[in-house]
C-alpha positions, -999 to +999 in steps of 0.1 A: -573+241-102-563+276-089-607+286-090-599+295-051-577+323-065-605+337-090-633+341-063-606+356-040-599+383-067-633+385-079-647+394-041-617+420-043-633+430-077-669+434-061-659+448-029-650+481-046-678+506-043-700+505-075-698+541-091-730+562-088-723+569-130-719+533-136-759+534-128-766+565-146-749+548-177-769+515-172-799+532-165-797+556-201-784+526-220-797+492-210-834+496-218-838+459-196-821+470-166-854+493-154-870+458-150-850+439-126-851+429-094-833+449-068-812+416-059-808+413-098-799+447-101-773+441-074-759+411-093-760+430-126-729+454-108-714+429-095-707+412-127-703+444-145-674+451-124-659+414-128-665+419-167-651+451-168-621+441-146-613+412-164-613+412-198-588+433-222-602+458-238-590+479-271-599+511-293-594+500-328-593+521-358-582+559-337-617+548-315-612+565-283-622+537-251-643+554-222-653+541-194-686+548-203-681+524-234-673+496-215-700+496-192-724+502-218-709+466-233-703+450-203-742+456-187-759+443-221-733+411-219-739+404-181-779+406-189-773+374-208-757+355-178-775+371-148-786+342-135-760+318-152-727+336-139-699+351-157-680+320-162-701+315-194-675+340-207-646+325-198-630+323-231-641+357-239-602+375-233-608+408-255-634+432-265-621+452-297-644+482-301-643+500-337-658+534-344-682+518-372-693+491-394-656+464-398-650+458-434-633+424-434-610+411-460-618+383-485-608+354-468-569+337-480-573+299-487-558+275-463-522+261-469-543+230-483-574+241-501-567+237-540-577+275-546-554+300-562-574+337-555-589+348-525-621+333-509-655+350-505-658+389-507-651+414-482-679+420-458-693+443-438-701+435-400-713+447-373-700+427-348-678+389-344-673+368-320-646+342-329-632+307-316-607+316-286-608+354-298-617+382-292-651+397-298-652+425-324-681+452-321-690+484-341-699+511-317-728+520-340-742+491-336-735+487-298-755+526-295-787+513-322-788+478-298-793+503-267-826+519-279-859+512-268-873+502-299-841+483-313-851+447-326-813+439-326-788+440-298-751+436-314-735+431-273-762+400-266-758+387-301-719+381-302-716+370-267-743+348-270-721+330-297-693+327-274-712+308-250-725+290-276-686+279-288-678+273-250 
């Protein structure tokens, strides 16, 4: 209905200059960037900037944000929809980073399950995306997904859920 007023703010959004360190970061830290396209590369910024500029973002657990942090995230999520566009990530509304590996809780049984004790045990994770939630990430693993050599990319995995739950 109002999608008039998105592309206005989103052309706001891009029209900003794209910081010079913005490409040093994407350059160190997204090992896929080195092989696009100079038109993909442009698109790549401007989607980093909509991504960055629209989505909430927290330090959990005494986790200083940088700036550098969320464009590490936002580059590797924007691979995935390069050529799709960022609306893929419309119900993506937070990004919680923690310093480390989450330790969830054993999960409390529903008001109608016929179970007395907890559920399950707790778990260790590196990342979550969840139903109209946020995405959580470990650091950690967001810095192991942006070597080289890393067969797992924590960023692409969990976002790739939320489009998958879109």
């Amino acid at each position: 209905m109002f999608g008039w007023l998105k592309e206005r703010r989103r052309k706001r959004i891009v029209a900003e200059p794209f910081p010079r360190e913005w490409d040093a970061i994407i350059d160190a830290y997204v090992p896929l960037a080195w092989r696009l396209q100079s038109a993909e590369r442009q698109r790549l910024r401007e989607l980093v900037q909509i991504f960055i500029a629209e989505k909430t973002w927290e330090g959990c657990s005494g986790l200083d944000l940088t700036e550098e942090m969320q464009v590490i995230v936002a580059a590797n999520a924007c691979l995935l929809v390069l050529d799709r566009g960022i609306d893929l990530y419309k119900d993506v509304d937070s990004i919680l980073l923690y310093p480390r590996t989450v330790i969830t809780p054993p999960r409390t049984p529903f008001m109608f399950e016929n179970v007395r004790a907890p559920i399950g045990h707790a778990r260790a994770i590196s990342g979550e995306a969840m139903l109209h939630g946020p995405v959580v990430l470990s650091w950690d693993a967001v810095m192991e997904g942006t070597r080289w050599d890393a067969m797992h990319n924590v960023v692409v995995h969990e976002l790739a859920h939320k489009i998958d739950m879109a």
